[in-house]
N, C-alpha and C positions, 0 to 999 in steps of 0.2 A: 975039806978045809972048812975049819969053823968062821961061823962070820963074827964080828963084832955083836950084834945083836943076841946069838947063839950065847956068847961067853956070859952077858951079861943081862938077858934077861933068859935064856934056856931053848928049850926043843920047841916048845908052846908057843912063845914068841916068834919064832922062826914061823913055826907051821901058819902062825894068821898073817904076817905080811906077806908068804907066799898066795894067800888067801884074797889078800889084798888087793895084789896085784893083777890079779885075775880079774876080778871085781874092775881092776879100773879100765883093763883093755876091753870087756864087753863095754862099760860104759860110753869109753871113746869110740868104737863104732857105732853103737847107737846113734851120740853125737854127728857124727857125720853122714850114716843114714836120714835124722831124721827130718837135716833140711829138704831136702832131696821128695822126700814123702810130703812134708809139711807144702811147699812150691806144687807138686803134683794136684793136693788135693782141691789146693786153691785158687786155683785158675778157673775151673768152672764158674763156684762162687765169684766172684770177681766179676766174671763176664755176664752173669745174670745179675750182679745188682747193677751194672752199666746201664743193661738192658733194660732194668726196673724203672730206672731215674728216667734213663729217653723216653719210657711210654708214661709217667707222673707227669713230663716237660708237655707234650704232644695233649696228652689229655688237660692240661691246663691252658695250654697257648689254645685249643680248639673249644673249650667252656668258656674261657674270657670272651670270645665270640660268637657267643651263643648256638656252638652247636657241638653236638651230640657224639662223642668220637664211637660208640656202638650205633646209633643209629643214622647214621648218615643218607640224606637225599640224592638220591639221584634217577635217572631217565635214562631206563631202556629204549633197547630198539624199535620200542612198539611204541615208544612216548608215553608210557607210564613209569608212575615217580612209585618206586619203593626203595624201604631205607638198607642198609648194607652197615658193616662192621668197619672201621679205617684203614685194619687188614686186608683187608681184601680189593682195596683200590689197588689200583698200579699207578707206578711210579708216577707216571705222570699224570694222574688225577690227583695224585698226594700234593704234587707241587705245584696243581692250579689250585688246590683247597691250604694249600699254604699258602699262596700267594692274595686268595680272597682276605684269607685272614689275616695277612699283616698291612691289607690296606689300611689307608686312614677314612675314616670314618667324618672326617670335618674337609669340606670341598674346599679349593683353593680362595672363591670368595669369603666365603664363613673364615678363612685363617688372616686371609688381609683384613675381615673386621675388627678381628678379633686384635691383630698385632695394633690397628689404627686408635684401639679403645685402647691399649695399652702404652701407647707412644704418647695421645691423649690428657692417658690418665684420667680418666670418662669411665662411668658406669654404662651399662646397655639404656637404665634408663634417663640417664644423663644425656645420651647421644640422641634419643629418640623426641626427649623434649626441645635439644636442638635442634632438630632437623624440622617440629612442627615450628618454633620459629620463622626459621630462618622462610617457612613458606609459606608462614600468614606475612610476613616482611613482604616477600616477592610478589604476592598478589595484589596487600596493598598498592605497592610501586606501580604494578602495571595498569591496577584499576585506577588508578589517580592521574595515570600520566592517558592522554587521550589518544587515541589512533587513529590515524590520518590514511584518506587513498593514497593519497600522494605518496606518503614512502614507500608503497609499494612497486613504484617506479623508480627505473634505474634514470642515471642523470639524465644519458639518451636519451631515453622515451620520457623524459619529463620536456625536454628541449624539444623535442620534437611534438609532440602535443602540445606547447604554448605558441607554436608556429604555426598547427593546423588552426588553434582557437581564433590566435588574432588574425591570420592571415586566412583564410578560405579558399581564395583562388590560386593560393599557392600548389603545384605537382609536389608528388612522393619525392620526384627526383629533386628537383630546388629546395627543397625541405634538408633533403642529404646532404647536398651541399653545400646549402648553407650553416651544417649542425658540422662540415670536417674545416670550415672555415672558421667555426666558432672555437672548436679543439685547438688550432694552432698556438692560440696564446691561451695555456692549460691554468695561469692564475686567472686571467681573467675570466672564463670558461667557469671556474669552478664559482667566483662574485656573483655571474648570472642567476645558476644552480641555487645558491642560496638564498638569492634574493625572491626567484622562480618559487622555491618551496615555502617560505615564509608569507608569499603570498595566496599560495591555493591553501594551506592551511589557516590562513585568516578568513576565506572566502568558505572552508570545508567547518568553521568553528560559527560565523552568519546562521549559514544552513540547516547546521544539528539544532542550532538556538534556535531559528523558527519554528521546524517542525515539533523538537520538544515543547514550544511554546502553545502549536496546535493541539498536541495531544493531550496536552493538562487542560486545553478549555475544553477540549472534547469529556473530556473526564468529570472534570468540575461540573459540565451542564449534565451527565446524565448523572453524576450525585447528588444533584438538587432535583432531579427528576424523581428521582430514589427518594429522597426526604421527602417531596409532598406529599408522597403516595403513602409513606409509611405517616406520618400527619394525619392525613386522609381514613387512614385506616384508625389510629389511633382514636381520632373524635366520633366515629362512629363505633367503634367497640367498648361497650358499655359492662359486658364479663365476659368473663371465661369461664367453661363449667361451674357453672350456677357462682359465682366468686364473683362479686361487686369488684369492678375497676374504680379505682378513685383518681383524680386527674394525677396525685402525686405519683401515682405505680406510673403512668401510661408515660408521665414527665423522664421518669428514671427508668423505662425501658426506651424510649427515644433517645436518651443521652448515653445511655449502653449501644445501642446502632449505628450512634451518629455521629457524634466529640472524637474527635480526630487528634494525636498527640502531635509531637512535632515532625514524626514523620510519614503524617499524613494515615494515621492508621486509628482506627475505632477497638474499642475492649471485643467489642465482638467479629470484628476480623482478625485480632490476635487469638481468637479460639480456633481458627485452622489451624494455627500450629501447634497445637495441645494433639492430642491422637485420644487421649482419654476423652477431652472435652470434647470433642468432635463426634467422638463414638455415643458420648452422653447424650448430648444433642439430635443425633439420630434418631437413638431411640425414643425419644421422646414425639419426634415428628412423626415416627410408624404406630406407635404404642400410645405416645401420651393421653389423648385424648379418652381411646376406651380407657383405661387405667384409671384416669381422673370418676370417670363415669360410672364405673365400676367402686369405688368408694364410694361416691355421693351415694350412689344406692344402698349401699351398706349403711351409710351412717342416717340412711334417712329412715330404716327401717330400728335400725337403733333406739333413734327418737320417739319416732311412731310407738314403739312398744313400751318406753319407758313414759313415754305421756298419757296411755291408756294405764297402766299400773299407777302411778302416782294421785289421777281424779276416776278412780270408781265411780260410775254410771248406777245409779238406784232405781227402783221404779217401786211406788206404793200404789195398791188396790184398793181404792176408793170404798167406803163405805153406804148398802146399801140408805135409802131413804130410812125403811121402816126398823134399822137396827140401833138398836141403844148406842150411843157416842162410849167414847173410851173402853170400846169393848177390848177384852183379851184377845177375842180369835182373832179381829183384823189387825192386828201388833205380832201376831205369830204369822198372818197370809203376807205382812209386808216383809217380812225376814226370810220367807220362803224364797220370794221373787225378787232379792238384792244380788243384782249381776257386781262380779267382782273384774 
């Protein structure tokens, strides 16, 4: 039976879509083979770049923290450190060397700083110049405010030691008793107490005044003991290595020793707290003097030599009796013997 195609395009045309048709059922199974192939080849691939990326992760998570995923530390049985591969940990050395690594590296104080600067609104050194503040503040306060014995007793033992003071022949016991009779009425009790304190710290503020009062005459009289002596020393030292004192030097190193500011302090007791000047000073007191003495020597030989160069010494050889006056040879014998 002829086909349509047959009648109207021939034998030839038949023959190639038979052709054709061949051609498309190889193609369709290919088609259908080659997802089959394509899925097969790709599953290794696949699972080796999983593989790739976990060991990229691993080797990054363990450099951000500074260490080595080939050479890794650790301590054998012997207690020596030699380094190892990250492979070759077991499991659980993996997940104490992860667990190093995803600690925090900032302590829980350092994070409370940290949140406190930022609650704030403070710089680090914003905070630190508060804090010095806040504790030249507190020291003032306390150095200004006075401390007393007394508050270091409690009310009891302030009530009870104003008992021993006035009373002497009072017993421990009577003393008790009279201090659980004085508790009973706690406002009044407490009027005593304060009345008690106000008074031994008026008597503890007497006290400190006297004695500080002794120990400035104590002081004043051997600073003026200091001053004669340095006086003393003054009128009689007339130089220092070969160096004329003139009364104005001896006046202004006296007032350097001795002129006291307002708070009782001399230029030269403010050189203790120099370190430089202090060290200067020193050396001067081990050193100075040879030093000094050692230049004078220098400069006096100095002089010596430039004061024999400057007036030449001559000597002329007198002319005998029997020789003619203005002779030549004695004008050549005095040029012989001119010392330079």
């Amino acid at each position: 039976m002829e086909t349509y195609s047959e009648n109207v395009f021939g034998e030839d045309f038949g023959q190639y879509v038979d052709d054709l048709d061949k051609d498309t059922e190889l193609s369709n199974d290919f088609e259908r083979e080659e997802p089959q192939d394509l899925f097969e080849d790709s599953e290794p691939e696949e699972s080796q770049s999983e593989s790739s990326s976990e060991d990229d992760f691993i080797t990054s998570l363990l450099k951000r923290n500074g260490i080595n995923r080939h050479a890794i530390q650790v301590e054998n049985e012997d207690g020596e450190i030699e380094e190892v591969d990250f492979d070759e940990l077991s499991d659980e050395e993996k997940l104490a060397l992860y667990d190093q690594a995803n600690e925090s590296a900032i302590s829980d104080d350092e994070l409370k700083t940290l949140n406190y600067l930022r609650d704030k609104k403070m710089s680090l050194s914003d905070m630190i110049k508060w804090q010095r503040e806040e504790a030249v503040k507190e020291y003032l306060s306390q150095a200004q405010q006075p401390r007393y014995n007394v508050d270091s007793l409690t009310d009891d033992e302030l009530y009870q030691f104003d008992l021993q003071d006035r009373y002497p022949e009072m017993t421990d016991e009577e003393i008790t008793q009279e201090l659980e009779s004085a508790k009973t009425n706690e406002v009044l009790f407490k009027k005593k107490i304060d009345a008690l304190r106000k008074e031994y710290k008026e008597l503890e503020d007497e006290h400190n005044k006297a004695v500080q009062a002794k120990e400035d005459q104590e002081a004043e009289q051997q600073f003026n003991q200091l001053a004669e002596s340095l006086v003393n020393v003054a009128r009689n030292t007339n130089e220092l290595h070969d160096l004329v004192l003139e009364d104005e030097d001896k006046e202004a190193v006296l007032s350097f020793l001795l002129d006291r500011d307002a708070n009782g302090q001399s230029q030269f007791y403010k050189l203790f707290n120099d370190p430089e000047k202090m060290f200067e000073m020193a050396w001067y007191a081990r050193f100075g003097k040879e030093a000094f003495q050692n230049i004078n020597d220098y400069y006096k030989g100095v002089i010596e030599k430039t004061r024999r160069g400057d007036k030449p010494q001559t000597r002329t050889v007198r002319k005998p009796n029997n020789q003619k006056s203005a002779s030549s040879d004695a004008f050549d014998l005095e040029s012989q013997y001119r010392s330079i």
